[in-house]
C-alpha positions in Angstrom: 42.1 73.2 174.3 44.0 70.6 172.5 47.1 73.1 172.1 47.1 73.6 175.8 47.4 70.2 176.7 50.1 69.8 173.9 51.8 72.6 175.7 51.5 71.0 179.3 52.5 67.6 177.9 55.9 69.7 176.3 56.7 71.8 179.6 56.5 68.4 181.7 58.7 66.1 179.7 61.2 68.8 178.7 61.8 68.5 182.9 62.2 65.0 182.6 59.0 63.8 184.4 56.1 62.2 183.3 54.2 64.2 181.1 50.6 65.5 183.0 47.6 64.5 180.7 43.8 65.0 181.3 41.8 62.3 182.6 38.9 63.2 179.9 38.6 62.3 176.6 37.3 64.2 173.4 34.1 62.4 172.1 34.3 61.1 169.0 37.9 62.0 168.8 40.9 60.4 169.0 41.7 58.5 172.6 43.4 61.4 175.0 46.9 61.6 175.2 46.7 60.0 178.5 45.8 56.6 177.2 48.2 57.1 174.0 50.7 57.5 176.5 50.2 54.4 178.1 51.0 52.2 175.5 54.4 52.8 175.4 57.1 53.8 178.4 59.1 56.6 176.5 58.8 58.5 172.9 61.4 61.4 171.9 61.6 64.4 172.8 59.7 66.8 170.1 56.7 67.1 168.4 55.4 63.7 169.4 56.6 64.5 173.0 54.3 62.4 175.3 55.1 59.9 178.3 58.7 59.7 180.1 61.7 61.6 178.5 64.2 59.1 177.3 67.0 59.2 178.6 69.6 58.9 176.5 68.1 61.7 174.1 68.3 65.0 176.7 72.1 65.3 176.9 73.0 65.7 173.8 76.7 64.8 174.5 77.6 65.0 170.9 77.5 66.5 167.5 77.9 63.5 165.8 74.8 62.6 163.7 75.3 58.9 163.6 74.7 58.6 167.2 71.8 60.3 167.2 68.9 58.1 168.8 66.9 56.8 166.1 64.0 58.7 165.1 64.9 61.6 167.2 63.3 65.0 165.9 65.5 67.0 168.0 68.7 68.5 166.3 72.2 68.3 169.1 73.4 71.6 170.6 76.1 73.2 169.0 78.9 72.3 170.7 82.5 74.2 169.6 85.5 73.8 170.9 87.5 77.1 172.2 90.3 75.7 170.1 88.5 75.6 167.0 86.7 78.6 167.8 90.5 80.3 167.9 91.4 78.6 164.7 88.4 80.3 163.4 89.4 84.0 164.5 93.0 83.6 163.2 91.8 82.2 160.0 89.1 84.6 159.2 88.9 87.5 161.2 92.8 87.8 161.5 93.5 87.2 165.5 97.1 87.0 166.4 98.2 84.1 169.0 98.9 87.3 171.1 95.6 88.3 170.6 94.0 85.0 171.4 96.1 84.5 174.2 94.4 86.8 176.2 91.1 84.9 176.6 92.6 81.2 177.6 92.3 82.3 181.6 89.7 84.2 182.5 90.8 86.2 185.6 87.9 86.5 189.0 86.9 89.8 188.3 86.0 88.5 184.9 84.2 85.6 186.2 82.4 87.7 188.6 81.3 90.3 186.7 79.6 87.6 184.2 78.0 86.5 187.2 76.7 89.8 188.4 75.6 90.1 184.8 73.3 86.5 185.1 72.2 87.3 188.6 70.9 91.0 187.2 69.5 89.7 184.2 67.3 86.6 186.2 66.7 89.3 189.2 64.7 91.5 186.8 63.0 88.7 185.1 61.7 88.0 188.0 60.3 91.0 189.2 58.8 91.6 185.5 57.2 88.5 185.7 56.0 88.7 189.7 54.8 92.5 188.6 52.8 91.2 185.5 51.2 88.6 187.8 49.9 91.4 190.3 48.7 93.1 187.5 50.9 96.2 187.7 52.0 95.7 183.9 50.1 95.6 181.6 50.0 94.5 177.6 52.8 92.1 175.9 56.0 91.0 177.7 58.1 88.4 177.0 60.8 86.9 179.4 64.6 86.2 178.5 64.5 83.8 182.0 67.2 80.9 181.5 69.0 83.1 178.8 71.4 84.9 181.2 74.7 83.6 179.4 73.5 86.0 176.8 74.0 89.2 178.4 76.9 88.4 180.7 78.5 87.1 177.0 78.5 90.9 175.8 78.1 93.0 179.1 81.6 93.8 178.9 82.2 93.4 175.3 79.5 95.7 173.5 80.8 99.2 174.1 78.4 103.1 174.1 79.1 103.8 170.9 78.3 100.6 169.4 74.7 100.4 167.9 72.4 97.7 169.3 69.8 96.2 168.3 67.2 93.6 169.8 63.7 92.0 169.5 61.1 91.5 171.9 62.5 89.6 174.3 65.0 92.7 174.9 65.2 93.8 178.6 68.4 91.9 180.0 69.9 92.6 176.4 69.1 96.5 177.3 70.6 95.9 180.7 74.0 94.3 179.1 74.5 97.2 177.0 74.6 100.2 180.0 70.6 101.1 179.8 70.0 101.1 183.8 67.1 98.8 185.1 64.7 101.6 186.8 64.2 103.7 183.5 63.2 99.8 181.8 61.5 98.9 184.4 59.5 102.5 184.2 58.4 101.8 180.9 57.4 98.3 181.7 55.0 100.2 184.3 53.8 103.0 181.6 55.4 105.5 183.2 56.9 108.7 182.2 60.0 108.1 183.9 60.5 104.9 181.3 63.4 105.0 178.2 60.1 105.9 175.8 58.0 107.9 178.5 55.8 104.8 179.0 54.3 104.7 175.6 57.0 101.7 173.9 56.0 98.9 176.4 58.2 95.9 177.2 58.7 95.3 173.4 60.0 98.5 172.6 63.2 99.5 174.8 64.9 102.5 173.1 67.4 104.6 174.9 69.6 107.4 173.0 72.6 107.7 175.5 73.5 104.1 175.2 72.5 103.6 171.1 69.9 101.1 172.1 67.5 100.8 169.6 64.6 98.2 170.8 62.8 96.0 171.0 61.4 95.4 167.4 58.1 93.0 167.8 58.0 91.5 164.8 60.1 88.2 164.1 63.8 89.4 162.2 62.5 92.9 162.0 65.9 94.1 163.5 68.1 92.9 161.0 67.6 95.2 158.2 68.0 98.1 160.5 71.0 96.5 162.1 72.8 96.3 158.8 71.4 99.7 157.6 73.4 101.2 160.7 76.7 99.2 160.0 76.7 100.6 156.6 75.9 104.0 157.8 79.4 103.6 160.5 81.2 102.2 157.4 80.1 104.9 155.5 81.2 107.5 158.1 84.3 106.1 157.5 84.4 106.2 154.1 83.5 109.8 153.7 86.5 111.1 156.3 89.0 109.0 157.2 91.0 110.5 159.2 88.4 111.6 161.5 87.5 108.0 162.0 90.7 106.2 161.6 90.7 104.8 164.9 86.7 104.0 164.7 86.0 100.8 166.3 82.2 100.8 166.5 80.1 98.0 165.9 76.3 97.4 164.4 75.0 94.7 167.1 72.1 92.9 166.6 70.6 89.8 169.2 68.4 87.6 167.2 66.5 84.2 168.3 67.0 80.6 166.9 63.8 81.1 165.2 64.3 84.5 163.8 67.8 83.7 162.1 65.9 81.1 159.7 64.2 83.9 158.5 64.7 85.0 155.0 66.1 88.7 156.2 68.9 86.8 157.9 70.0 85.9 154.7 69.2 88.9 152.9 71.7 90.6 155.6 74.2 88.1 155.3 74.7 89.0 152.1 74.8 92.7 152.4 77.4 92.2 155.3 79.9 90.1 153.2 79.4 91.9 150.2 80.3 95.5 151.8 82.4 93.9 154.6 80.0 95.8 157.5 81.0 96.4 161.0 77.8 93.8 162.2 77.8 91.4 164.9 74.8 89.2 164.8 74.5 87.5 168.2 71.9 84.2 167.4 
């Protein structure tokens, strides 16, 4: 009970209201968070998130630690700029000015096809979410709602050949890498028209034509397999060269915040700049 009301007190300040509360408290407890919250106007935002939002502490307008509000739990966004992000990809992945060049406009089409991308991605998260409601799907599913940048970020990046991989939270990465929404949403439904003939589940989106390859439920669980195919595209190679001189495939794994503090993360790290493999981790 008390983790619910944690939950409803998070959901309502994160939207910068005042945070619901029950009226009743527990006996012989502490006092309810409604009365906590009434002895001061405005905490931060995090684990101790009751009351009104502060202001000054959703924006995050900065990187800069020292101007952090005091006793804030919550670490800034990352914020980099496209100029140091180019410095970057000169200095360590070997982009040419030419190269780099390229990506300072963005033409229409571009920015259009990105917003296709977003609109698909919510779209679809939407009717998962309105079919799981009506009961028509059934089991786990987890939503990528509010993560559309993702997608539209690689939709026209990632290419066929390119192995991907996901975790749970995988059906508008599916739909950015060419796996079309009817067969996902078939397997959402159980049904034998879905990418695993109904039996995978929202969790487990696996399609051969487009090297998708889930969907993996448990937190990092992709990573190892990730890195296992970069080295198996390095090793192909390896063993002919000629054949594959002109190989441009990638390993590309999407991982969460959460799952990229996870000791596999650094486990592949190291396997990846030891053997220099073709893997793109997308956090």
């Amino acid at each position: 009970m008390r983790t619910a009301v944690y939950a409803l007190a998070a959901l309502a300040a994160a939207s910068g209201v005042t945070a619901f509360m029950p009226q009743t408290n527990f006996a012989g407890r502490a006092p309810s968070l409604r009365a906590r919250a009434s002895t001061r106007s405005a905490v931060s935002v995090g684990p101790r998130m009751v009351g009104t939002v502060k202001p000054d502490v959703m924006p995050y307008k900065t990187a800069n630690p020292a101007s952090w509000a005091a006793g804030d739990v919550m670490r800034p966004r990352w914020l980099t700029s496209w100029d140091d992000s180019k410095s970057a990809l000169k200095e360590r992945f070997g982009y040419s000015d030419g190269d780099l060049a390229k990506y300072d406009n963005l033409s229409k089409e571009d920015q259009m096809e990105a917003l296709y991308m977003m609109h698909l991605s919510r779209q679809f998260e939407t009717a998962c979410n309105q079919a799981y409601m009506q009961g028509n799907i059934r089991g786990f599913m987890h939503l990528d709602n509010g993560q559309e940048s993702i997608p539209a970020l690689v939709y026209d990046s990632i290419k066929k050949g390119d192995k991907k991989y996901s975790y749970y939270r995988e059906h508008t990465h599916a739909l950015a890498s060419g796996v079309q929404p009817g067969p996902i949403m078939a397997e959402l439904f159980g049904k034998i028209d879905g990418t695993c003939k109904g039996a995978g589940g929202s969790m487990h989106i696996f399609d051969k034509e487009t090297n998708f390859q889930g969907g993996w439920a448990l937190v990092a669980e992709q990573l190892p397999y990730a890195a296992g195919a970069a080295r198996s595209i390095l090793l192909d190679r390896l063993r002919d060269a000629e054949a594959f001189k002109d190989d441009d495939r990638l390993s590309v794994v999407f991982i969460g915040e959460g799952g990229s503090q996870n000791g596999r993360m650094a486990e592949v790290l190291n396997a990846a700049a030891k053997e220099n493999l073709p893997l793109l981790i997308i956090v």
